[in-house]
N, C-alpha and C positions, 0 to 999 in steps of 0.2 A: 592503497586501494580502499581498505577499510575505512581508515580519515576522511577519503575523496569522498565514497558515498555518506557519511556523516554530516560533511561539510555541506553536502548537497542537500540532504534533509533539513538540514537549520535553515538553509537560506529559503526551501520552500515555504515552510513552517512561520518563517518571522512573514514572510509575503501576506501572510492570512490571522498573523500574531496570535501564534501558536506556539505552546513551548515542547521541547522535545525529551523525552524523560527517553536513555539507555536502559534497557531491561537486564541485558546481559550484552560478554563483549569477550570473544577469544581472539586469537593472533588472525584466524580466518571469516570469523562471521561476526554478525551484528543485529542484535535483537532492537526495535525503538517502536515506543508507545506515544502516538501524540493526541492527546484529551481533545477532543473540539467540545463536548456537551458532559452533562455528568454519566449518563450514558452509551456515548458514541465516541469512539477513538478512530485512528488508522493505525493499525500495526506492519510494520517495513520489517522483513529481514532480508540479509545477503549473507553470501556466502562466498566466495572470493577464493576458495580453493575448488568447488563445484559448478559454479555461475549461478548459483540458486537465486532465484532473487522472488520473495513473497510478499506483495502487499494488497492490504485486509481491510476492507471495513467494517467494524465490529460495532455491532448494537444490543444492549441489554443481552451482552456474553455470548452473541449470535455472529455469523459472519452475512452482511449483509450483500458486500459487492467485491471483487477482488480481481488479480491478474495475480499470474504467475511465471514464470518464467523457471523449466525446469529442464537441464541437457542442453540447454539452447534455444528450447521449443517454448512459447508463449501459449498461453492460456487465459480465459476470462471466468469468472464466476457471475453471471449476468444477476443484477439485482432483483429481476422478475424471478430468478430460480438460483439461490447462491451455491445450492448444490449440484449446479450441472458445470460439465468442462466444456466450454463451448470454442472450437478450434476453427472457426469459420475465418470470416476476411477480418472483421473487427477484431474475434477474440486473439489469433494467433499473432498480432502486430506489437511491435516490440513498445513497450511505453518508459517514457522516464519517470523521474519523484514527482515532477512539475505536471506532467499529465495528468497520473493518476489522482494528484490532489483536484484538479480541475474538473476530473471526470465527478471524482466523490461528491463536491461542492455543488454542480450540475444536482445530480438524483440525491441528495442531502434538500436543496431548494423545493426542488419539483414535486418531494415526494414529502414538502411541510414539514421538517424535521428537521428542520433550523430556521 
């Protein structure tokens, strides 16, 4: 399961040729860092014995956009406010790797920051 999701992050990652740096990696979960700019990453974790699944976009050490998935329950951190949990019809929708990297690239574009 761990691999599956790994596997899954490479092949989004080479899609945008992006490389995938492992942070950390236990029998249950998986930390991964993928650089897009000197200051802007996506960070993915899961967790595979809780269904945690967290992905982040981080800029100058900040989280600017994100989904989460936590109990089963999905989450958004909207880019206009990355501090709010926003559980409405967009935020609570389940997303894959492939989504989320689309959504980021979307408000990455939009918002002149690539």
């Amino acid at each position: 399961m761990i691999d599956d999701f790994i596997k899954e992050v490479n092949e989004v990652a080479k899609l945008y040729t992006l490389k995938v740096e492992i942070l950390a990696r236990t029998k249950n979960a998986v930390k991964i860092r993928v650089p897009i700019t000197e200051n802007i990453y996506i960070q993915l974790y899961y967790n595979k014995e809780s269904g945690t699944k967290n992905f982040v976009l981080i800029g100058w050490n900040k989280r600017l956009f994100g989904r989460d998935c936590v109990g089963g329950a999905w989450h958004k951190h909207p880019f206009e406010n990355p501090e709010v949990h926003d559980f409405g019809k967009d935020g609570k929708r389940e997303v894959s790797v492939s989504d989320f990297f689309e959504e980021v690239f979307g408000l990455l574009r939009k918002n002149n920051l690539i």
